[in-house]
DRENDO-1510 file (C-alpha; in Angstrom, 1 decimal, always signed):
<recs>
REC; n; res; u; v; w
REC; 1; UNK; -25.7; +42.3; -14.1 .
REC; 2; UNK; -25.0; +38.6; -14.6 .
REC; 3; UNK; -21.6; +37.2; -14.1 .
REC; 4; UNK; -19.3; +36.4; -16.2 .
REC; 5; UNK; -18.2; +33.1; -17.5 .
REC; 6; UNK; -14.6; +31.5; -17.9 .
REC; 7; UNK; -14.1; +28.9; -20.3 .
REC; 8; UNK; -11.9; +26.7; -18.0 .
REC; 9; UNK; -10.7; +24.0; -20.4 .
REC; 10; UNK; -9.2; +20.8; -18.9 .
REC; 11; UNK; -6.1; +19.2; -19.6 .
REC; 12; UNK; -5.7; +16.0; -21.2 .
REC; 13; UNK; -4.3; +14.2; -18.0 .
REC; 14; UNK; -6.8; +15.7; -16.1 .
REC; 15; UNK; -9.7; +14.4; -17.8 .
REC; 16; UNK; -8.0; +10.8; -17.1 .
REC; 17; UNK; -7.7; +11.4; -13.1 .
REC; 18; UNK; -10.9; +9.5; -11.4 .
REC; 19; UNK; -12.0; +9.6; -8.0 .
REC; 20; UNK; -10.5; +7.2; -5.3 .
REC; 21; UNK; -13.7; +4.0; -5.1 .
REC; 22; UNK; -12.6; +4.1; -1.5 .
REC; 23; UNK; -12.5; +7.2; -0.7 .
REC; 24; UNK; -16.1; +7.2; -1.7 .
REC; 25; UNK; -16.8; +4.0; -0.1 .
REC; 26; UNK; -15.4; +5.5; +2.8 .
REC; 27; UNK; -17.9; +8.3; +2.5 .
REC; 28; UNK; -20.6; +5.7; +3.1 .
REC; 29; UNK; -18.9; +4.2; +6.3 .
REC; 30; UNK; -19.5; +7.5; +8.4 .
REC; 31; UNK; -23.3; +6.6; +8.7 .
REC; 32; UNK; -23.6; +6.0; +12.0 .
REC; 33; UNK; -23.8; +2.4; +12.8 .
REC; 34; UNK; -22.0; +1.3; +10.3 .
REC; 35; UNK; -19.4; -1.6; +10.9 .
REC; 36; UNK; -16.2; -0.7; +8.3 .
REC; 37; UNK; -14.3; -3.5; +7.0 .
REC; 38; UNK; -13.7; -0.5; +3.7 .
REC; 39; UNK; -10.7; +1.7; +4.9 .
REC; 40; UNK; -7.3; +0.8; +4.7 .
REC; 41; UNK; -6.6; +2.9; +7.8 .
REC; 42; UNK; -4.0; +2.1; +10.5 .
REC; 43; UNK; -6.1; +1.8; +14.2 .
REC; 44; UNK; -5.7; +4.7; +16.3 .
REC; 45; UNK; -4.9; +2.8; +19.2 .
REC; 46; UNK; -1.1; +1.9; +18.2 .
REC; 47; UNK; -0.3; +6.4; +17.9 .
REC; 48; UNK; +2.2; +6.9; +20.2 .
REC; 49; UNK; +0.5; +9.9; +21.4 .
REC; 50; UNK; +2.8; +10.6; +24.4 .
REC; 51; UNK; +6.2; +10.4; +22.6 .
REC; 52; UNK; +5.0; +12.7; +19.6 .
REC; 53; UNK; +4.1; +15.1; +22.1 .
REC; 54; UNK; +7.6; +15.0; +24.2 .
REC; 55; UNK; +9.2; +15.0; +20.1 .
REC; 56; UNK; +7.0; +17.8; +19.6 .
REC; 57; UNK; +8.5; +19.7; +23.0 .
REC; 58; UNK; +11.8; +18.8; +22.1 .
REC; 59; UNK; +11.9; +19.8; +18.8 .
REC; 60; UNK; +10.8; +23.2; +19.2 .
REC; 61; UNK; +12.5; +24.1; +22.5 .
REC; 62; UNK; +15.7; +22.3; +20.9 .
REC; 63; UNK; +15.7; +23.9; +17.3 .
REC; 64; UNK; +12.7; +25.7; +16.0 .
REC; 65; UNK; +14.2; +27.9; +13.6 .
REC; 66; UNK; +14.8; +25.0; +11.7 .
REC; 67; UNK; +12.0; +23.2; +12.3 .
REC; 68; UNK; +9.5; +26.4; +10.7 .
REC; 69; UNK; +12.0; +26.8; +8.3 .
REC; 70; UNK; +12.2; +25.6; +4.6 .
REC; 71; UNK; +14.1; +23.1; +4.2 .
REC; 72; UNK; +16.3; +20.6; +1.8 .
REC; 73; UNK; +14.5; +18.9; -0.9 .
REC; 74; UNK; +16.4; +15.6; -0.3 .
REC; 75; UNK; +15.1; +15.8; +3.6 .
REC; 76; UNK; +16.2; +16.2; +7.1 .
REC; 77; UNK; +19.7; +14.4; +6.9 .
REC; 78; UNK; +19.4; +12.3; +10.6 .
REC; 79; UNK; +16.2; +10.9; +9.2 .
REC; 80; UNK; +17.6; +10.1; +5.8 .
REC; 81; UNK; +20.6; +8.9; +7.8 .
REC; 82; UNK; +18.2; +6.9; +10.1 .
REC; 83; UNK; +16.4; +5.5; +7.2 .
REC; 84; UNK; +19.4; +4.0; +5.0 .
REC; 85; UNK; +20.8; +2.6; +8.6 .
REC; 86; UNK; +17.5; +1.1; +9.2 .
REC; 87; UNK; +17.0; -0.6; +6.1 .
REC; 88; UNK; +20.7; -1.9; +6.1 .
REC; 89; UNK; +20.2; -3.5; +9.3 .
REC; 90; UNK; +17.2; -5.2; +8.4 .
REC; 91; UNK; +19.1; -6.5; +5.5 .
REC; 92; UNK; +21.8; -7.6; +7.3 .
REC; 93; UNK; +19.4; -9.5; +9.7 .
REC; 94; UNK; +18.3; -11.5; +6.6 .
REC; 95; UNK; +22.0; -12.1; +5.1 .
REC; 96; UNK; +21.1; -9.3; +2.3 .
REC; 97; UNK; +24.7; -7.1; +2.0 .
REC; 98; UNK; +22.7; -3.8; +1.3 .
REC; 99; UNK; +24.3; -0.8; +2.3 .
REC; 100; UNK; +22.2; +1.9; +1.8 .
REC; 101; UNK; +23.6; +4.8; +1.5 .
REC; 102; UNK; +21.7; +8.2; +2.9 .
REC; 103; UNK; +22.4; +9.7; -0.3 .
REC; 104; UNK; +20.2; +7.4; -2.2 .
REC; 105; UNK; +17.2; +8.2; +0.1 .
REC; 106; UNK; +14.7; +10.9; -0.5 .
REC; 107; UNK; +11.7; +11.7; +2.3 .
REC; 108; UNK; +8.7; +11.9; +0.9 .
REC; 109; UNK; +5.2; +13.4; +1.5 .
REC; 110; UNK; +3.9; +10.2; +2.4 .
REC; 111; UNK; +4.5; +6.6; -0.3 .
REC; 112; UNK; +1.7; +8.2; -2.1 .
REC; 113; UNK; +3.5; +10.8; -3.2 .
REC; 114; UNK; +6.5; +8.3; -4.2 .
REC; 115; UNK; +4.3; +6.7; -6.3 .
REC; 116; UNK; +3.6; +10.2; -8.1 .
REC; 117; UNK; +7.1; +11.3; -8.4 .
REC; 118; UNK; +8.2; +7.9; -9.8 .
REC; 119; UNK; +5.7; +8.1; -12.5 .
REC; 120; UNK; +6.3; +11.7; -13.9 .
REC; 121; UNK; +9.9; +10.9; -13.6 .
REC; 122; UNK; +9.6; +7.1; -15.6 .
REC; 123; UNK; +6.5; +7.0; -17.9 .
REC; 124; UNK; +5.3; +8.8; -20.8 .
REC; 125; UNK; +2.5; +8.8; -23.2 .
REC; 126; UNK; +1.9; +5.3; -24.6 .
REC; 127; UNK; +5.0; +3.6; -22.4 .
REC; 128; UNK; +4.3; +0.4; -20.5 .
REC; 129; UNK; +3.7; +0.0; -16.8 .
REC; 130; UNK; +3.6; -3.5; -15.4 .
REC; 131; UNK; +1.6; -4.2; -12.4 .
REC; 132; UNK; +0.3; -7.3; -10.2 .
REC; 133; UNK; -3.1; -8.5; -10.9 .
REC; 134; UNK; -4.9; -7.7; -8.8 .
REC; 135; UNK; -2.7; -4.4; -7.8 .
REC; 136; UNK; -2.7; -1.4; -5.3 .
REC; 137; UNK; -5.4; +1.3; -6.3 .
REC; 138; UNK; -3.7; +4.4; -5.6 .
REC; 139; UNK; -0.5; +3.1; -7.8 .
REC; 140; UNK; -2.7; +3.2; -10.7 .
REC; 141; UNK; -4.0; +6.4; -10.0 .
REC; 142; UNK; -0.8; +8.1; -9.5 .
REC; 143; UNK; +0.4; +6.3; -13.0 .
REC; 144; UNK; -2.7; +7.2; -15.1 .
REC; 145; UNK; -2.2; +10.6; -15.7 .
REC; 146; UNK; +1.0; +9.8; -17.2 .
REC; 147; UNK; -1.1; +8.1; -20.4 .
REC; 148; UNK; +0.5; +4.6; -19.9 .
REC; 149; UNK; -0.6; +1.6; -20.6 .
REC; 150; UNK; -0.9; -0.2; -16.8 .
REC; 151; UNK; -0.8; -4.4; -17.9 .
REC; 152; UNK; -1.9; -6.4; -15.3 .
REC; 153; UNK; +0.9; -9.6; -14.6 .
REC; 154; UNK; -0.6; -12.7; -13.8 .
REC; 155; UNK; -0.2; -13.6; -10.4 .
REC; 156; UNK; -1.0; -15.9; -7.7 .
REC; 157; UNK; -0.9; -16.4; -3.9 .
REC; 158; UNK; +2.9; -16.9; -4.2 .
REC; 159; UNK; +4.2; -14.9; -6.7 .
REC; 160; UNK; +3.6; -13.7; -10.9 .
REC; 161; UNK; +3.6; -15.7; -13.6 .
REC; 162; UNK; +7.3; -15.7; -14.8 .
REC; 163; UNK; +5.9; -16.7; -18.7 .
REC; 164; UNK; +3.4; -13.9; -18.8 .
REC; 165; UNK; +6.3; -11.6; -17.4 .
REC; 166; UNK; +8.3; -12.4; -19.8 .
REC; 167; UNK; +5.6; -11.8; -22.8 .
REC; 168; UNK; +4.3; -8.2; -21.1 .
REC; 169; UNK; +7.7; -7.0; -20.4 .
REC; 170; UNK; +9.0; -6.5; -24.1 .
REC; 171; UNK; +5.9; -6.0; -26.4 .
REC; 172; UNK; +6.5; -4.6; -30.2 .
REC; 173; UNK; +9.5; -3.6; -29.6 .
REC; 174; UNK; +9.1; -1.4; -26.5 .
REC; 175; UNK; +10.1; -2.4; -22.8 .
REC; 176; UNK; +8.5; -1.7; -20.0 .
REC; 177; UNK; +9.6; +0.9; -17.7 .
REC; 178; UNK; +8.9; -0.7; -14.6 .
REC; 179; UNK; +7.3; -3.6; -12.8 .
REC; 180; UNK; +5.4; -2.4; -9.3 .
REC; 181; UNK; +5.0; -5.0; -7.2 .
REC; 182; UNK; +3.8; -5.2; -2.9 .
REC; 183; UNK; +5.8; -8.0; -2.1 .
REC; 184; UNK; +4.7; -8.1; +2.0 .
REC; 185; UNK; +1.1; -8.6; +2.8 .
REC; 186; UNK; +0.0; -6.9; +0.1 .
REC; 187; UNK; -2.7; -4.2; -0.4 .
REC; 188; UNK; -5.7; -5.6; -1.8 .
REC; 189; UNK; -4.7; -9.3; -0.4 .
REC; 190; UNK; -2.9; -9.5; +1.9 .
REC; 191; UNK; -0.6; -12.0; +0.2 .
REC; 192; UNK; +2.7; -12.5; +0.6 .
REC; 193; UNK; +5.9; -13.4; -2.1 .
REC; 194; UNK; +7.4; -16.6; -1.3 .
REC; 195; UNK; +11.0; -16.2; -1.1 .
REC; 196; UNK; +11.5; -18.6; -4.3 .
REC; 197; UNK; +9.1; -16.3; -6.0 .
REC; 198; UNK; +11.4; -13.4; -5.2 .
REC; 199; UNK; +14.6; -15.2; -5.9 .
REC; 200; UNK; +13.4; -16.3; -9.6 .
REC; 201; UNK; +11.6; -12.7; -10.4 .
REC; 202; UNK; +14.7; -11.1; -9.6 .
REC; 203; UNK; +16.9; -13.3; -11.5 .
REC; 204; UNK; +14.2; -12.6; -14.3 .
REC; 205; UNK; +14.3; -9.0; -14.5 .
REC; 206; UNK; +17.7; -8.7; -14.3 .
REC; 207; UNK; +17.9; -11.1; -17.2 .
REC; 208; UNK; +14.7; -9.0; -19.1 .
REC; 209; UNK; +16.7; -5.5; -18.2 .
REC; 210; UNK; +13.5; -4.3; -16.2 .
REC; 211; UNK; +13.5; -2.4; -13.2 .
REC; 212; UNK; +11.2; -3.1; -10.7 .
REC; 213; UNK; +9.4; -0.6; -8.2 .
REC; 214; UNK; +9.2; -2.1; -4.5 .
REC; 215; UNK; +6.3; -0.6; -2.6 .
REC; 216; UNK; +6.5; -2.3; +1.4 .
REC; 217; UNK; +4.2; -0.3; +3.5 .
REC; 218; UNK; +3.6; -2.9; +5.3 .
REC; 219; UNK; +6.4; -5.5; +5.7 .
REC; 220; UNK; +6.9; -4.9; +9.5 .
REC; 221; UNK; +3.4; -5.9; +10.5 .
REC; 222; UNK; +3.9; -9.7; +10.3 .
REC; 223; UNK; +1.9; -11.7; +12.6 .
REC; 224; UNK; +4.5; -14.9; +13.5 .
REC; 225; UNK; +7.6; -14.8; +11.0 .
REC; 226; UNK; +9.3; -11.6; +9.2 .
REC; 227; UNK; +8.8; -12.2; +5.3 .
REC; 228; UNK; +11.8; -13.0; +3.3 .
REC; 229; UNK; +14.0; -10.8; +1.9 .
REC; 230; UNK; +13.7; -7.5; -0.2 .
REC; 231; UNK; +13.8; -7.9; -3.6 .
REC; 232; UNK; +15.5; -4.4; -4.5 .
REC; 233; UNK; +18.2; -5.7; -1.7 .
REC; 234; UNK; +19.2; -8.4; -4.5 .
REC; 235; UNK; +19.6; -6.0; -7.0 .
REC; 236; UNK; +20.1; -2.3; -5.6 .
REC; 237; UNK; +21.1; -0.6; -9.1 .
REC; 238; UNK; +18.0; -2.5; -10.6 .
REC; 239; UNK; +15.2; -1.2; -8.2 .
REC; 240; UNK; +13.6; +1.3; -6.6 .
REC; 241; UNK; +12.0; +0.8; -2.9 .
REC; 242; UNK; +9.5; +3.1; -1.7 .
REC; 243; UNK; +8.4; +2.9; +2.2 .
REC; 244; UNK; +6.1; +4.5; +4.7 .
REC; 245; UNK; +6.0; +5.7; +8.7 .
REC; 246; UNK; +2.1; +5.4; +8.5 .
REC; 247; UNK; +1.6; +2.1; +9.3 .
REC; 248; UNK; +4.4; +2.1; +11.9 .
REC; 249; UNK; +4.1; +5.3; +13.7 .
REC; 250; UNK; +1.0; +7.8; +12.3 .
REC; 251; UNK; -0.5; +8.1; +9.2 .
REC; 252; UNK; -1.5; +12.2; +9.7 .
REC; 253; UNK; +2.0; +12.8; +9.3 .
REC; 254; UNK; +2.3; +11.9; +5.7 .
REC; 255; UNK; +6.2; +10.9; +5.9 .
REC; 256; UNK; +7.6; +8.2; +3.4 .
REC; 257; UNK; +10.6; +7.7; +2.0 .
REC; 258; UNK; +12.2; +6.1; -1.5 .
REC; 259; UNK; +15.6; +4.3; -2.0 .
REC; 260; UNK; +16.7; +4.9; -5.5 .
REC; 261; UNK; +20.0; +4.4; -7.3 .
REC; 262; UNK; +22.5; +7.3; -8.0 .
REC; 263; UNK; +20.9; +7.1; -12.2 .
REC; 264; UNK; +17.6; +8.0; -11.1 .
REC; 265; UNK; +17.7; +10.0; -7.8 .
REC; 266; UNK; +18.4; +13.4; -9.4 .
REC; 267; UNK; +15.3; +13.2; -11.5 .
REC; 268; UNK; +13.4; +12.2; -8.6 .
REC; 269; UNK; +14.8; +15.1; -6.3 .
REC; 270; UNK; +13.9; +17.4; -8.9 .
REC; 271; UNK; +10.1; +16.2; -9.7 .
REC; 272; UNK; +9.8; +16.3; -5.6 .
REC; 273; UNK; +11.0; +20.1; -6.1 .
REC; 274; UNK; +8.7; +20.7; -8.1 .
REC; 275; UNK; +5.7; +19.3; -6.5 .
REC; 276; UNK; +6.4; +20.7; -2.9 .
REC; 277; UNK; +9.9; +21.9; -2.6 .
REC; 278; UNK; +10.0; +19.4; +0.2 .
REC; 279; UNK; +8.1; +17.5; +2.9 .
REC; 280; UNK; +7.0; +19.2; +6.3 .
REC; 281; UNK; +10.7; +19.5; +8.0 .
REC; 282; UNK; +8.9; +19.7; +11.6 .
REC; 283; UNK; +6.8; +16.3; +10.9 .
REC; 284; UNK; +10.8; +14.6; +9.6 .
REC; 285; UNK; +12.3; +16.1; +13.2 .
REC; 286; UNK; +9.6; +14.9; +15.5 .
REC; 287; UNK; +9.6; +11.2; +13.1 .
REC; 288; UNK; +13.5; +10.8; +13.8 .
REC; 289; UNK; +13.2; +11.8; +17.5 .
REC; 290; UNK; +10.5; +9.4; +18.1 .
REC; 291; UNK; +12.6; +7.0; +16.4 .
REC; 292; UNK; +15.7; +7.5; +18.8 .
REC; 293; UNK; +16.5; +4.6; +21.5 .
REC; 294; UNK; +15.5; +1.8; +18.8 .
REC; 295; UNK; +11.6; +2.7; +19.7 .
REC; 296; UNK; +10.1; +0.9; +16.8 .
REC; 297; UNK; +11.4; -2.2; +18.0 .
REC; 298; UNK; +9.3; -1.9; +21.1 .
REC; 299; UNK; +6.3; -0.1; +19.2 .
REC; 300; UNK; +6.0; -2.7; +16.5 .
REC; 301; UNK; +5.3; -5.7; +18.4 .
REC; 302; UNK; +2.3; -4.1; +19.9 .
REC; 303; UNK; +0.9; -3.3; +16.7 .
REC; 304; UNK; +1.7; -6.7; +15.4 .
REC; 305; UNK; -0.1; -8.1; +18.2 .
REC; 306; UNK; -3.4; -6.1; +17.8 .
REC; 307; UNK; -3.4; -6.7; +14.4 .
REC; 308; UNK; -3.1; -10.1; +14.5 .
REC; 309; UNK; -5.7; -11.3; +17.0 .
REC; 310; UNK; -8.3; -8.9; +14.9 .
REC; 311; UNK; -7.2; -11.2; +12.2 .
REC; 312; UNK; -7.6; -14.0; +14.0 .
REC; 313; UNK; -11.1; -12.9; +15.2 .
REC; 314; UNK; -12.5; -12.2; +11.4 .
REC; 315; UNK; -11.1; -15.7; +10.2 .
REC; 316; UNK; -12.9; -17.2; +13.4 .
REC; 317; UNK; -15.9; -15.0; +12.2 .
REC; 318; UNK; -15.9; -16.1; +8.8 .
REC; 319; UNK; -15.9; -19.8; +9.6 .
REC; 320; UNK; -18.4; -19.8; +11.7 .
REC; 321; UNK; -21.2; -18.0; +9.8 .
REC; 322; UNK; -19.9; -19.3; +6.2 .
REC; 323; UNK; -18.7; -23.4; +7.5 .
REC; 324; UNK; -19.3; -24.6; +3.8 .
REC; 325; UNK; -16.7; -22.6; +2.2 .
REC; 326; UNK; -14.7; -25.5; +2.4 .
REC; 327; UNK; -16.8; -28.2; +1.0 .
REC; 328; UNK; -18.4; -26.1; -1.3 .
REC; 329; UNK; -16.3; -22.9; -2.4 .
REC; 330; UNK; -18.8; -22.2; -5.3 .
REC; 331; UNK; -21.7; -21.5; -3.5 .
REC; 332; UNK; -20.1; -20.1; -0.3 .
REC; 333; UNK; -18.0; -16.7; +0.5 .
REC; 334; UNK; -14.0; -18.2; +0.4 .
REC; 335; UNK; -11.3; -16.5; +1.8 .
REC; 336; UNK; -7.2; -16.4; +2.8 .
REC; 337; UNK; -5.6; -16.3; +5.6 .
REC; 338; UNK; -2.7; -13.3; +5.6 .
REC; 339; UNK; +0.3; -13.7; +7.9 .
REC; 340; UNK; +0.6; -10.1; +8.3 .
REC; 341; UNK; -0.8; -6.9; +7.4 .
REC; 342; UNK; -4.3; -5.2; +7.4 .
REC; 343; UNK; -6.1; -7.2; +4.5 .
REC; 344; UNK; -8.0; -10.3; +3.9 .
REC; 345; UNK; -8.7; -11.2; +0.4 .
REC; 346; UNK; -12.3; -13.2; +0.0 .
REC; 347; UNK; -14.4; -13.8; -3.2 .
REC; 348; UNK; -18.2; -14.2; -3.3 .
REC; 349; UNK; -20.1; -17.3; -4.5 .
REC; 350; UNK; -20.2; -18.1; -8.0 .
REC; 351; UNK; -22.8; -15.6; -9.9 .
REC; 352; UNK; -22.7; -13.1; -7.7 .
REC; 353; UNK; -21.1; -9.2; -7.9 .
REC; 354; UNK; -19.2; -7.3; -4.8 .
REC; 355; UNK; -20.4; -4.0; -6.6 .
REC; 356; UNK; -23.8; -5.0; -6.4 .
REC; 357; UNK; -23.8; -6.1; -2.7 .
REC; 358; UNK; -22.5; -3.3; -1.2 .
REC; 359; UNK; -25.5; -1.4; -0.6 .
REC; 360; UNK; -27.3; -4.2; +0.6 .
REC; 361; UNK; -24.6; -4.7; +3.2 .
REC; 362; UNK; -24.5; -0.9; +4.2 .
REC; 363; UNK; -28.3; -1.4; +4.6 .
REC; 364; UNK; -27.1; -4.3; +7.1 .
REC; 365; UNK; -24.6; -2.0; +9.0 .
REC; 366; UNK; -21.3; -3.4; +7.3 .
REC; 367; UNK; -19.2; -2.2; +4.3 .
REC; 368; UNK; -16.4; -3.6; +2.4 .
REC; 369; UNK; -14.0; -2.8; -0.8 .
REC; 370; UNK; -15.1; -4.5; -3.9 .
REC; 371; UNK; -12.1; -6.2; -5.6 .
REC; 372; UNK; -13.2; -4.8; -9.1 .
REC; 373; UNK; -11.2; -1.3; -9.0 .
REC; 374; UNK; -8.3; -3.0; -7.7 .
REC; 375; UNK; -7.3; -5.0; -11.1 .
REC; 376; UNK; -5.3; -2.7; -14.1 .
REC; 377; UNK; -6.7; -5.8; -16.1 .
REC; 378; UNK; -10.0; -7.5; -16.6 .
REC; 379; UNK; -11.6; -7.8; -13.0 .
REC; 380; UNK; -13.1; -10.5; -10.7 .
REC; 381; UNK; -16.6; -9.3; -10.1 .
REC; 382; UNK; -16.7; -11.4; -7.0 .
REC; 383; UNK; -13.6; -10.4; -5.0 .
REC; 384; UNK; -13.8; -8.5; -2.0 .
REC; 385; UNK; -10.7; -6.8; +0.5 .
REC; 386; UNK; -12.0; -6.9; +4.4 .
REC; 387; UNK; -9.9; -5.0; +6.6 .
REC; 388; UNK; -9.3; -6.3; +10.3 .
REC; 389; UNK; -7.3; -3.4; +11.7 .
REC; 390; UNK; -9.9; -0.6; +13.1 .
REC; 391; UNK; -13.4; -2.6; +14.0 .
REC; 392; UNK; -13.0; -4.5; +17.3 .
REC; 393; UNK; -13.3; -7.6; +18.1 .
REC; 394; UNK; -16.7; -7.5; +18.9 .
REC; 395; UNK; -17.8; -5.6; +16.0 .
REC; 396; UNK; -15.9; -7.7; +13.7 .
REC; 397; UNK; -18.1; -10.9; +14.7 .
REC; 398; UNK; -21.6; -8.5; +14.3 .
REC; 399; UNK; -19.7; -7.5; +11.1 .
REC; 400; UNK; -19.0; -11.0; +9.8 .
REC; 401; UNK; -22.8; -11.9; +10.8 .
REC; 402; UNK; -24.2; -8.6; +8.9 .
REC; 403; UNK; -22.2; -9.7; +5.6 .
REC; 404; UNK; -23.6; -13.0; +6.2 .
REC; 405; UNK; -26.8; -12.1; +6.2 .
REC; 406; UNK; -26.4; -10.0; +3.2 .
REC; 407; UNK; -24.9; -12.5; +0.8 .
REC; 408; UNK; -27.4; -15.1; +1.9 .
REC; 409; UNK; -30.4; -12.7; +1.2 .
REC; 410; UNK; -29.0; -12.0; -2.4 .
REC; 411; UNK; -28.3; -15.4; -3.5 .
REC; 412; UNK; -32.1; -15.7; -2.3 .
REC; 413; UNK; -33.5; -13.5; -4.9 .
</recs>
C-alpha cells in the first residue's frame, strides 16, 4: 500500500526565508585542508573554559532549582542588573549620562534573535527598513519575512550619506520604521563610525523622527583606542541597542541582550514570549557569575590582543603578495585596515567577480565571503569580507599566498 501524501502548503513568509550564503560557504570550509578566512566565528582560544566550569559548579550546587527551572521572560534580574550597570559605566567613561535602567533590558537568545524580535515587533508588509550599504547578512534575513522593503543608505568608511538619509527616510508619504546601523568595526567591513559621523546622524534622526536600531557585537574588541560613543546613548528614547556575550565570552551560549525604551519594551517582551518563553536561565546564571570580580576587564584585553596581531599578520600578508595595490588599485586586490574587530573588507581587481572565485580559491585551500549577499541594494561584485580571527598566523600567510595565486590565475584566463 503506498503512502499517503500531505499537501503541506507554505506560507507566504516562508517562501521569502533563504538560506544563510555563509552558512553554506561554511559548509565548504570543513574540507580538510582548507584555510577559512569565511566564518565569522570568535577563536576558541579566548573561552574561558576554566571559569565556566567553576560557574557551572557554583550555579548548580548554589541554586539548581532555579537554574532547571522556567524562568522570567524579561531574564535573570543580576544579569539584566549587570548589563544596564555595564553599559552605564562605559557611558560614563565616554562623558555619555546614560543610565540604563534594568528595566529597559531584555536577555536574549543570542543578538540574532534581537534582530527577529525587533522586526515582528516594528515592520509590516510593504513598511520601510533602512539599512547600511553594504549591511549585516543575518539582519536582513531576520527582516525579510516581515515583507519590508530593506533600502540600502549610502555609506562610506566614516559614516552614511546624510542627503540620501534624508531622501530614503520619508518616501511617498511613509517613514521608515527604523535605521540599523553596526556603528563599531562592523560586520562585513570592519569599519568604524567616526564620532562626527555619529554626532550629525543622531542630530539627523532626531530631526527626521526615525528611530535607529544599534547592533554593537563587537565594540569591545578594539585593537588601540575604544570607538566613540554610542549613538543610542545620545538619544535613549530614540533608539534601540542590541548587544552580544559571544564575542566576549562564548558564542555556544547564545546570550544577548537589547536596551529598549519603556514605548517599545512590552511589545518586545511579549514577541520574546512568544518565540521561547525565555532564554536558557542556566546559560544567564553561569554568564553573570563569570562576570563577577570585573572579569571582562581582564578577559578582553587578551582577546583584543590575539585579534589584533592576526590582523596585523593578514595586512602584512596582503602587502606582500599583492605590493601594487597601491600604485595600481584597478588591477590589484585593495583592502582596509580595521582598528578592531574580526573583519577586513577588500575588493578584487576591476572586471573580476568574488562569486566566481570562490571555487577556484577552495581548489587552492582558502575560502572567503563574497561581498555580494551582504548589500540590501545593488551589490559590488568585487568585494570580499576576510576574517583574521580563527586561522593562525601561519596559515593566514599560506592563506594570503593561496588567494594570491587564485586571483592571479583568473585574471590570466
Amino acid at each position: 500500500m503506498s503512502k499517503p501524501t500531505f499537501p503541506w502548503t507554505l506560507s507566504e513568509r516562508a517562501a521569502r526565508m533563504n538560506p544563510s550564503v555563509i552558512r553554506e560557504i561554511l559548509k565548504v570550509t570543513e574540507r580538510p585542508g582548507i584555510i577559512s578566512f569565511a566564518g565569522g566565528l570568535p577563536s576558541s582560544k579566548t573561552f574561558p573554559v576554566a571559569e565556566f566550569e567553576a560557574a557551572c559548579a557554583k550555579v548548580l550546587r548554589d541554586d539548581p532549582a532555579g537554574a532547571l527551572q522556567y524562568a522570567a521572560s524579561e531574564g535573570y534580574a543580576p544579569l539584566r542588573e549587570t548589563v544596564a550597570a555595564m553599559l552605564s559605566e562605559q557611558a560614563a567613561a565616554q562623558g555619555q549620562a546614560w543610565d540604563v535602567s534594568p528595566a529597559n533590558v531584555l536577555i536574549t537568545t543570542g543578538s540574532q534573535q534581537g534582530l527577529d524580535l525587533v522586526a515582528k515587533v516594528l515592520l509590516d508588509k510593504g513598511s520601510r527598513a533602512l539599512v547600511e550599504s553594504p549591511t549585516y547578512l543575518g539582519a536582513v534575513m531576520a527582516f525579510t519575512p516581515m515583507e519590508p522593503e530593506v533600502i540600502s543608505v549610502a555609506s562610506d568608511a566614516e559614516g552614511l550619506d546624510l542627503a540620501d538619509l534624508r531622501a530614503k527616510a520619508h518616501y511617498n508619504g511613509q517613514a521608515a520604521r527604523f535605521l540599523y546601523v553596526l556603528p563599531n568595526f562592523q560586520n562585513p567591513t570592519g569599519r568604524t563610525m567616526t564620532e562626527a559621523s555619529r554626532a550629525a546622524l543622531s542630530q539627523t534622526a532626531a530631526e527626521l523622527g526615525l528611530p535607529l536600531m544599534e547592533d554593537n557585537p563587537y565594540g569591545d574588541l578594539w585593537f588601540d583606542t575604544p570607538p566613540p560613543p554610542s549613538l543610542t546613548a545620545r538619544n535613549p528614547a530614540g533608539g534601540i541597542y542590541l548587544g552580544s556575550f559571544s564575542k566576549v565570552l562564548a558564542p555556544g551560549l547564545r546570550m544577548g541582550f537589547i536596551v529598549a525604551p519603556t514605548a517599545v519594551y512590552p511589545k518586545l517582551l511579549q514577541a520574546k514570549q512568544a518565540a521561547d518563553l525565555h532564554s536558557p536561565g542556566f546559560n544567564q546564571r553561569m554568564i553573570h557569575e563569570v562576570m563577577q570580580d570585573g572579569f571582562l576587564s581582564r578577559h578582553v584585553p587578551t582577546i583584543r590582543a590575539l585579534y589584533k596581531s592576526q590582523r596585523d599578520a593578514m595586512l602584512q600578508a596582503l602587502a606582500q603578495h599583492f605590493p601594487d595595490s597601491a600604485t595600481q588599485p584597478e588591477q590589484s586586490l585593495t583592502w582596509n585596515a580595521p582598528a578592531g574587530g574580526m573583519f577586513l573588507w577588500a575588493r578584487l581587481p576591476v572586471g573580476m567577480n568574488a562569486v566566481d572565485l570562490l571555487p577556484h580559491a577552495v581548489d587552492k585551500g582558502v575560502a572567503f565571503v563574497p561581498g555580494a549577499p551582504f548589500y540590501a541594494g545593488e551589490p559590488d561584485a568585487r568585494s570580499m569580507r576576510l576574517s583574521f580571527v580563527t586561522p593562525s598566523v601561519e596559515e593566514i600567510h599560506r592563506g594570503v599566498a593561496a588567494l594570491a595565486a587564485a586571483i592571479r590565475e583568473q585574471q590570466a584566463l
